[in-house]
N, C-alpha and C positions, 0 to 999 in steps of 0.2 A: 408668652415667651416661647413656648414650646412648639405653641404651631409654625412660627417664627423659625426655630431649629430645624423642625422640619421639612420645610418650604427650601430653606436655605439649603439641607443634605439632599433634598431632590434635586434642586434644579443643578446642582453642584456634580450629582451623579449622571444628570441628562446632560449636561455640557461635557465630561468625557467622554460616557459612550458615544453620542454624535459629532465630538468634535476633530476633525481630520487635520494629521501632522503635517506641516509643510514639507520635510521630504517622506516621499514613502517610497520603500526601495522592495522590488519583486526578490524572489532566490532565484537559482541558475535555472536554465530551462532545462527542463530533462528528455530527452529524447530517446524516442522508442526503444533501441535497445537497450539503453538504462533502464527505463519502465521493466522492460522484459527480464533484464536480471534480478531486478527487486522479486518481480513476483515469481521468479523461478525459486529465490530463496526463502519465500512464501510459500511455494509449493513444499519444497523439501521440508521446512520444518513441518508444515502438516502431514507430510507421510511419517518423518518421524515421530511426532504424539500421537498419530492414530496409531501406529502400532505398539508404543508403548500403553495405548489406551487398549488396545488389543490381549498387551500379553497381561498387561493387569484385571484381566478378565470383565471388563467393563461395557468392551462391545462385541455382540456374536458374530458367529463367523462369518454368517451372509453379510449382514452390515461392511464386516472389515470387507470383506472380498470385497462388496461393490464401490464402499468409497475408495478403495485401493485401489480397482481400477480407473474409478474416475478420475484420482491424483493424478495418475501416472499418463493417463490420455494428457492430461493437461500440459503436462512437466514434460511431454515428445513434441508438444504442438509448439510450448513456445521455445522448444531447444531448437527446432526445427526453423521456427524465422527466424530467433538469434543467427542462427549457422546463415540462414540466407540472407540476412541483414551485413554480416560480415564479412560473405564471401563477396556483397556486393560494391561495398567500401573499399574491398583489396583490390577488384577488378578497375576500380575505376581510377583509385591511386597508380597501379599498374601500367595504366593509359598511360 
């Protein structure tokens, strides 16, 4: 009886995970500067806990200094194709 139960709870559990819904529906597509704002406000919350992780004296100074600067390279590169993404959008609306 028991092996029985558990023949039945396997195959029970292999027929959902491989079994595919008749609709299956995608989410919105996100495009590049969406992508680009998300992680820009991924950037900024990491500059904000590293320096909270800074002043709780958790990380030394070279540390903060260098991941600091490497935030902040990141958080110009992609402010920098946002702005070029958008001024490229305007120009073409413009047309």
């Amino acid at each position: 009886m028991i092996p029985f139960l558990c023949a039945l709870v396997g195959a029970a559990a292999l027929f959902y995970v491989f079994s595919v819904p008749e609709i299956v529906t995608a989410g919105p597509e996100k495009t590049r500067a969406a992508y680009l704002r998300e992680r820009k406000e991924v950037v900024y919350e990491n500059l904000r806990d590293l320096n909270f992780e800074h002043k709780a004296g958790k990380i030394p100074e070279v540390d903060y200094k260098s991941m600091k600067n490497s935030l902040e390279e990141e958080a110009a590169a992609i402010l920098a194709e946002i702005s070029r993404l958008e001024s490229g959008i305007r120009t073409r609306v413009a047309r």
